[in-house]
Backbone as a printed PyTorch tensor [residue, N CA C, xyz], in Angstrom:
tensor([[[ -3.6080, -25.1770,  13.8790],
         [ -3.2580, -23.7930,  13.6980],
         [ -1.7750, -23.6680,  13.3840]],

        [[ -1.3160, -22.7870,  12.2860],
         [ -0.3740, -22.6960,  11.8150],
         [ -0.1710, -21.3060,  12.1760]],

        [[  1.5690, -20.9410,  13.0420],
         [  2.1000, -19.9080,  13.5610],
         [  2.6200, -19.8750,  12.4720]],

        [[  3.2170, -18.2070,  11.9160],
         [  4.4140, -17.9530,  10.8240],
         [  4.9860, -16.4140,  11.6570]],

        [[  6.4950, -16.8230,  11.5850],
         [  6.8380, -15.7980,  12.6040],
         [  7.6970, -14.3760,  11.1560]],

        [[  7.4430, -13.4530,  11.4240],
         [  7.6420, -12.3540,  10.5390],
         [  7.2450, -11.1530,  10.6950]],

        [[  7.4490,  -9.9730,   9.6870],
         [  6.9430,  -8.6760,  10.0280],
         [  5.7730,  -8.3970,   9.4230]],

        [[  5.0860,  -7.2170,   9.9720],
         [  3.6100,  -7.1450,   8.8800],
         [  3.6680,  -5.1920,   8.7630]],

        [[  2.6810,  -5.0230,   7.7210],
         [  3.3180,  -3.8130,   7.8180],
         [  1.4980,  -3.3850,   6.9980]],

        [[  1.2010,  -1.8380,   7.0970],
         [ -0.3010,  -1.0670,   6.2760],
         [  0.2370,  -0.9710,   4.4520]],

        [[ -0.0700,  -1.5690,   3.5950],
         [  0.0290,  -0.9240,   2.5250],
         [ -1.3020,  -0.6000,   1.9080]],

        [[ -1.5170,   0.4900,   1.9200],
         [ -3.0950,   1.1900,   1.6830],
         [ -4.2970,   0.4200,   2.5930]],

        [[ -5.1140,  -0.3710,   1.8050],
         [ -5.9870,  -1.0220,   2.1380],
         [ -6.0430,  -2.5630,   2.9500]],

        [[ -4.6370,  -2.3870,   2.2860],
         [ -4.1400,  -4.3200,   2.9550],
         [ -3.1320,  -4.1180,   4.2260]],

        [[ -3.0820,  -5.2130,   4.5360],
         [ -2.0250,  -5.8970,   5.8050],
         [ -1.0470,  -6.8710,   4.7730]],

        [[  0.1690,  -6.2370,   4.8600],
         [  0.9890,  -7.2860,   4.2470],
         [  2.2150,  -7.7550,   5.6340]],

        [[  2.1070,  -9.1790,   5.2010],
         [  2.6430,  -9.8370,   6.3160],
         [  3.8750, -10.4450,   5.5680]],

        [[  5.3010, -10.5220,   6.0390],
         [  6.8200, -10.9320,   5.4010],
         [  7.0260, -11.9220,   6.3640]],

        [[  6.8790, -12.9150,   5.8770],
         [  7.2540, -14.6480,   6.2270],
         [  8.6420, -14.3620,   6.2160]],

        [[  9.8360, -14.3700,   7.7000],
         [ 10.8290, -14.4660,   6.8990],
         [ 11.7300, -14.7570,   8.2810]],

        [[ 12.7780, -15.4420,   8.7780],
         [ 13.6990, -15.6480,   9.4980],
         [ 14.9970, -14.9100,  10.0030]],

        [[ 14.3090, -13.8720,   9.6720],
         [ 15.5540, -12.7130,   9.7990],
         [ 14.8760, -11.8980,  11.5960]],

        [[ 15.9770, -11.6270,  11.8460],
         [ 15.8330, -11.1640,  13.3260],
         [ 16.1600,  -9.8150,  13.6100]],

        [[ 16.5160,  -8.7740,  12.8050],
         [ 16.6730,  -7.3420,  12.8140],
         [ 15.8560,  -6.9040,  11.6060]],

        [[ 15.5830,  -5.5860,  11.2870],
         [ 15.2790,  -5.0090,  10.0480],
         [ 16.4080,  -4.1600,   9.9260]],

        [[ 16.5120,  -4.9710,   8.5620],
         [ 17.9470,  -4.0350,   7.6790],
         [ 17.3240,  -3.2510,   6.6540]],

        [[ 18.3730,  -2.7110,   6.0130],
         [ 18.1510,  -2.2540,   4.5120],
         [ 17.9490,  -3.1490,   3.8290]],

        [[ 18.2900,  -4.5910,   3.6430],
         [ 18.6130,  -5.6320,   2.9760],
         [ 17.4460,  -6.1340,   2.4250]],

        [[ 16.5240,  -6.1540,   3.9140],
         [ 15.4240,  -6.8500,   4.0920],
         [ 14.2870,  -6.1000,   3.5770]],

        [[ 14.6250,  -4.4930,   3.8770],
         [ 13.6910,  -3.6060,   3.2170],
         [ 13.6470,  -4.1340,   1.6400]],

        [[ 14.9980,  -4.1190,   1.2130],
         [ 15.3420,  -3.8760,  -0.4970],
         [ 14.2790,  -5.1780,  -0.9230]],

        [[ 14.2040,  -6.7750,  -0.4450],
         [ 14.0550,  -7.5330,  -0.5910],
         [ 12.6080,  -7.8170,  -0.8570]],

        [[ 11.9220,  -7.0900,   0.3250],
         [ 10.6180,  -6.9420,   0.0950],
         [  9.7480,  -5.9690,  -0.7270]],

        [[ 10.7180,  -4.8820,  -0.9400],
         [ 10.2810,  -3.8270,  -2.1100],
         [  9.9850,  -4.4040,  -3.4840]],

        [[ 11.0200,  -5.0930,  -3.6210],
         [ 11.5870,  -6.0170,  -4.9490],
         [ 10.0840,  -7.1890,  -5.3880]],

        [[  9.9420,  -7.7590,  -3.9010],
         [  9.2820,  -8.8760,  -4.0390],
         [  7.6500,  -8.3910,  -4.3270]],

        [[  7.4430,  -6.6500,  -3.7930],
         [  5.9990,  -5.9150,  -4.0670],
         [  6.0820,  -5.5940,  -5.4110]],

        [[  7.3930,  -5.2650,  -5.8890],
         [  6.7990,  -4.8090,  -7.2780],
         [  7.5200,  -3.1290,  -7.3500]],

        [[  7.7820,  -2.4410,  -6.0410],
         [  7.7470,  -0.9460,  -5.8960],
         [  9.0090,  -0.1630,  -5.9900]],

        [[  9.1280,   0.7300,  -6.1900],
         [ 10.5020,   1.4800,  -5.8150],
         [ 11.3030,   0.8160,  -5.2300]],

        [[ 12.8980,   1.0250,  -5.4410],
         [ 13.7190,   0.4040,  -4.3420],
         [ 14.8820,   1.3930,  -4.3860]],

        [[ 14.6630,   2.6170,  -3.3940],
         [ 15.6540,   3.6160,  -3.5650],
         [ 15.4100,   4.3300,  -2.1300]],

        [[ 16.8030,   4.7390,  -1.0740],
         [ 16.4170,   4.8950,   0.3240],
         [ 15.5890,   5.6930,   0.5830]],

        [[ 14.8290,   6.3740,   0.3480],
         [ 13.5040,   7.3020,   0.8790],
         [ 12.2210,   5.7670,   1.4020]],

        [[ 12.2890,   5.1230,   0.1530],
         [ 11.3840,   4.0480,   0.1870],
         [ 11.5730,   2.8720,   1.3250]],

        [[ 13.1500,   2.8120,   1.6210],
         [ 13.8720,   1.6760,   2.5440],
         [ 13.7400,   2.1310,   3.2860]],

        [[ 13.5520,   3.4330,   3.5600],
         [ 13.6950,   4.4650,   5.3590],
         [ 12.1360,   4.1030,   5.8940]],

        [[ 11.1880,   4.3630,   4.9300],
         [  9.6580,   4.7240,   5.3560],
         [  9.3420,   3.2960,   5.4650]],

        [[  9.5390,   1.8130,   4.8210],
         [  9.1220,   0.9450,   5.0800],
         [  9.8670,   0.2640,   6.2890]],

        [[ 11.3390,   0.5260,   6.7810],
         [ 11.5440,   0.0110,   7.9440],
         [ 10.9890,   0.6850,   9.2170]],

        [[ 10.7980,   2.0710,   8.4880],
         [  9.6940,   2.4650,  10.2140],
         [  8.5580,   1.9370,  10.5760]],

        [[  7.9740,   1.6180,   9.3500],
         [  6.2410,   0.9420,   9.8430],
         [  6.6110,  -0.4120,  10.2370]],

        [[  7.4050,  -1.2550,   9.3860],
         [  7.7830,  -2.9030,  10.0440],
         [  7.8380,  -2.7790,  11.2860]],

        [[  6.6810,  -3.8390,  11.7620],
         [  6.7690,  -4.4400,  13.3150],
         [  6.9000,  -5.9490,  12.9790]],

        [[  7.6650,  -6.5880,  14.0520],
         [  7.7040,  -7.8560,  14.5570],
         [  6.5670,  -7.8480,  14.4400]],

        [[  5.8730,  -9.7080,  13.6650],
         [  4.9110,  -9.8510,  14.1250],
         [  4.4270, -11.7400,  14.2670]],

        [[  3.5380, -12.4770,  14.4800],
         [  3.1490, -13.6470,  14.3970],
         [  2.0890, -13.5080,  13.2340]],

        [[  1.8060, -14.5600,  12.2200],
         [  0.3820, -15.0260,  12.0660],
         [ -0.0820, -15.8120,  11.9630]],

        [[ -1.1540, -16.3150,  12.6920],
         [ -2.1670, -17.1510,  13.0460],
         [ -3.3280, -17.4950,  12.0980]],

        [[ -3.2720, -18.4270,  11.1640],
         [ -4.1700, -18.8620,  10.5190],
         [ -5.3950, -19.5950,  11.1530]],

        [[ -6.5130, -19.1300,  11.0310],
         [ -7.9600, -19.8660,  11.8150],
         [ -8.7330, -20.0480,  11.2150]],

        [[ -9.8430, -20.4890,  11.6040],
         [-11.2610, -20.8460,  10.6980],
         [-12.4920, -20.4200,  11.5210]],

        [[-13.5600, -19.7090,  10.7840],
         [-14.3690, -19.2760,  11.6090],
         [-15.4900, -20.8880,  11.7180]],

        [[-16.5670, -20.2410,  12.0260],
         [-17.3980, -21.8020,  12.1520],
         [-18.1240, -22.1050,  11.3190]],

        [[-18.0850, -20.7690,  10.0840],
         [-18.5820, -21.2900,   8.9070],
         [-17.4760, -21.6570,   7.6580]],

        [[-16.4180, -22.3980,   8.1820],
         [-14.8680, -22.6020,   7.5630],
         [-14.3100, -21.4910,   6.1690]],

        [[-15.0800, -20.0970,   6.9820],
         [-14.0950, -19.0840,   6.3320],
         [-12.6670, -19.5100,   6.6040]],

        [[-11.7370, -18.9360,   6.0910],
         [-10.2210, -19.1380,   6.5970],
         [-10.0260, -17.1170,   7.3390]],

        [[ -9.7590, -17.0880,   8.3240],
         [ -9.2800, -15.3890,   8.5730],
         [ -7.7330, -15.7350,   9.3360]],

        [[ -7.0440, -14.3320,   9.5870],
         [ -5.6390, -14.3430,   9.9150],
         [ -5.7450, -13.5810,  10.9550]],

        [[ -5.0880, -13.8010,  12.1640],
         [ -4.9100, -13.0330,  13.3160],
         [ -3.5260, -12.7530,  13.6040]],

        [[ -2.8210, -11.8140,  13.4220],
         [ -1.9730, -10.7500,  13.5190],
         [ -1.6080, -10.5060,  14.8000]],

        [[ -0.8550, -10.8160,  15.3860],
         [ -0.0050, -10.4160,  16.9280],
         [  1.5480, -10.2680,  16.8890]],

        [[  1.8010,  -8.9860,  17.7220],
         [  3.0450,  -8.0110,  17.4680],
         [  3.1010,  -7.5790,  19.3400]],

        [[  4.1910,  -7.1010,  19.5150],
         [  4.3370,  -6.3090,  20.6900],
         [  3.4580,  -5.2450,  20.7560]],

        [[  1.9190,  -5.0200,  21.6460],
         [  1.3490,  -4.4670,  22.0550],
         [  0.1780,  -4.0340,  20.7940]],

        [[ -0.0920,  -5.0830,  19.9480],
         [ -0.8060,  -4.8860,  19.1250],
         [ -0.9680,  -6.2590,  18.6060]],

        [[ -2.6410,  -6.3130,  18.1900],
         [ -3.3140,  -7.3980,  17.1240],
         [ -3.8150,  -6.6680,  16.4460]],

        [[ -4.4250,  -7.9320,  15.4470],
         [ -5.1250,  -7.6480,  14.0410],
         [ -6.0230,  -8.9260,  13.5410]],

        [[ -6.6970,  -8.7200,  12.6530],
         [ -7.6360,  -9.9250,  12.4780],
         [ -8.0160,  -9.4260,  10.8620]],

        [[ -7.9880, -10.1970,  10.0270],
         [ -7.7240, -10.0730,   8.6260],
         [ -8.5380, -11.0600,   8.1380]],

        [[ -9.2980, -11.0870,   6.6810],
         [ -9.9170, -12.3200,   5.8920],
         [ -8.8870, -12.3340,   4.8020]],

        [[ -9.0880, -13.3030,   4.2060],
         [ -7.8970, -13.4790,   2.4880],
         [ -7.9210, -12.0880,   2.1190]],

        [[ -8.8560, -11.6150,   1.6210],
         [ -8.7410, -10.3860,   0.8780],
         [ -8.2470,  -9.5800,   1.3350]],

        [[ -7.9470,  -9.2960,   2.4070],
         [ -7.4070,  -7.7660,   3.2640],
         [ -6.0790,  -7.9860,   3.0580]],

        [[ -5.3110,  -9.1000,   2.9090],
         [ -3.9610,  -9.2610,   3.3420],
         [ -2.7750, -10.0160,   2.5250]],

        [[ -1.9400,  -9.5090,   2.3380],
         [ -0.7750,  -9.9840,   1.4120],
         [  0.0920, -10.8800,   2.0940]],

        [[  0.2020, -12.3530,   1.9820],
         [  1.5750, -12.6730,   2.4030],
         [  2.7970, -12.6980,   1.6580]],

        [[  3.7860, -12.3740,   1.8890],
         [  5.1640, -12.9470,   1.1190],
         [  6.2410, -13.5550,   1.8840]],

        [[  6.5220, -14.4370,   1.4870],
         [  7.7750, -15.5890,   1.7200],
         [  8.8670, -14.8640,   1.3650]],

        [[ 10.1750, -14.7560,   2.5280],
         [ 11.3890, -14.6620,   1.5290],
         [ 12.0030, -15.4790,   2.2720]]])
């Protein structure tokens, strides 16, 4: 089992999860990941995505029919995800 420590955040239908070594949420980090979605990058957009960012872990597993799913753990909250539900990005 592979831990990846980062933030995860709702974009519509998906769980997108930010692989990333940073230990506060900045503007920086907002700008970075806007950039890396594709979306706006102007502060209305940096304000609303650092409120939803939570700290989070994810946990890569296998069910017993070697689906691959993702389990999502944050301060006072999980999640449980298949490939399709969920975006990762590396920065």
């Amino acid at each position: 089992m592979n831990t990846r420590t980062g933030y995860t955040f709702r974009l519509g239908q998906k769980e997108v999860f930010v692989e990333t070594a940073a230990k506060r949420k900045t503007k920086l980090l907002a700008s970075k990941i806007l950039r890396k979605l594709l979306l706006p990058d102007n502060p209305s957009q940096r304000a609303d995505l650092l409120y939803y960012l939570q700290k989070a872990d994810l946990e890569e597993r296998e069910t017993s029919k070697e689906a691959v799913y993702y389990k999502i753990t944050g301060d006072r909250f999980s999640s449980t995800c298949f490939e399709d539900d969920i975006v990762i990005i590396n920065l």
